[in-house]
C-alpha positions as CSV (number, residue, x, y, z in Angstrom):
1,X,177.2,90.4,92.4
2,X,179.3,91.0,89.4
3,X,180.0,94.2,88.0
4,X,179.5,93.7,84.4
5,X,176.7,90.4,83.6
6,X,177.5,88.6,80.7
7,X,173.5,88.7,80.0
8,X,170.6,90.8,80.8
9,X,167.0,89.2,81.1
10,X,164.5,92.3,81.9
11,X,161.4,91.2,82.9
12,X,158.8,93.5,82.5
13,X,155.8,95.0,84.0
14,X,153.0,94.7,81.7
15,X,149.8,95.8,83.6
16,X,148.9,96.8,87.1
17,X,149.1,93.5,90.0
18,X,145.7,94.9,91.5
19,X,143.9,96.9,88.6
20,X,145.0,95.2,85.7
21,X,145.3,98.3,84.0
22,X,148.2,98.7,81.5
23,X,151.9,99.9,82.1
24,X,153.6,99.1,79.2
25,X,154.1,102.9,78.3
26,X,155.2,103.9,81.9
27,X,159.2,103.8,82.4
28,X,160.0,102.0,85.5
29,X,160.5,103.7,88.7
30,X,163.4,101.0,89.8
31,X,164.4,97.5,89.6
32,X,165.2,94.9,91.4
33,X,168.8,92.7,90.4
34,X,169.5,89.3,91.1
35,X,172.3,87.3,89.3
36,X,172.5,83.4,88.6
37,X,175.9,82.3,88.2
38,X,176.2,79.2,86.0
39,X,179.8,77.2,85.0
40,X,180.0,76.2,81.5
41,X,179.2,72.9,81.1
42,X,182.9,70.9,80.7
43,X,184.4,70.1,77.3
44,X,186.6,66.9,76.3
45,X,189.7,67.6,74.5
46,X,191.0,65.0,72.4
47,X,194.1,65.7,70.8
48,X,195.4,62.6,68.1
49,X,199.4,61.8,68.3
50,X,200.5,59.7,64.9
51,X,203.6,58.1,64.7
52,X,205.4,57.8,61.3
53,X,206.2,54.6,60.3
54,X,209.4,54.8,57.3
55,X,211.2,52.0,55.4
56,X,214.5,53.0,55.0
57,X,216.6,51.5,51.4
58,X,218.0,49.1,53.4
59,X,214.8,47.8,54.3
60,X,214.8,48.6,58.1
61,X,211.2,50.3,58.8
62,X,211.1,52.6,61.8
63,X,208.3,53.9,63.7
64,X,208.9,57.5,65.3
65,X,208.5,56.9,69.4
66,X,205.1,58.7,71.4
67,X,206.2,61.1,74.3
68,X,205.8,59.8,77.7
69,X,202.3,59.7,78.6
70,X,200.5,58.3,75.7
71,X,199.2,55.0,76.0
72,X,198.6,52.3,73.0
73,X,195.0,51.9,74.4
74,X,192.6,52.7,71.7
């Protein structure tokens, strides 16, 4: 069980489970804990990588090279 939950669900006791009669003003003499642990659910990343493309004045245009890894799949 953790230590510290992240969230606490009370569910409480609203009348007698034989009488019916009503408990909502009566503090509870204990509880009972159980714990659900969940994973978040899994996030995609995409992260864009741009090239520059530059003409140079003596009319050569050159394209800035993608590190090692990133495919020209779009």
């Amino acid at each position: 069980m953790a230590e510290k939950p992240d969230h606490i669900v009370i569910h409480r006791v609203e009348s007698c489970g034989r009488c019916e009669r009503s408990l909502t003003s009566h503090p509870p003499d204990g509880v009972e804990k159980r714990q659900v642990h969940d994973l978040p659910p899994i996030a995609l990343i995409v992260t864009e990588h741009e090239a520059e493309k530059k003409l140079c004045a003596c009319g050569h245009a050159t394209k800035a090279d993608f590190p090692q890894g990133v495919s020209d799949i779009q």
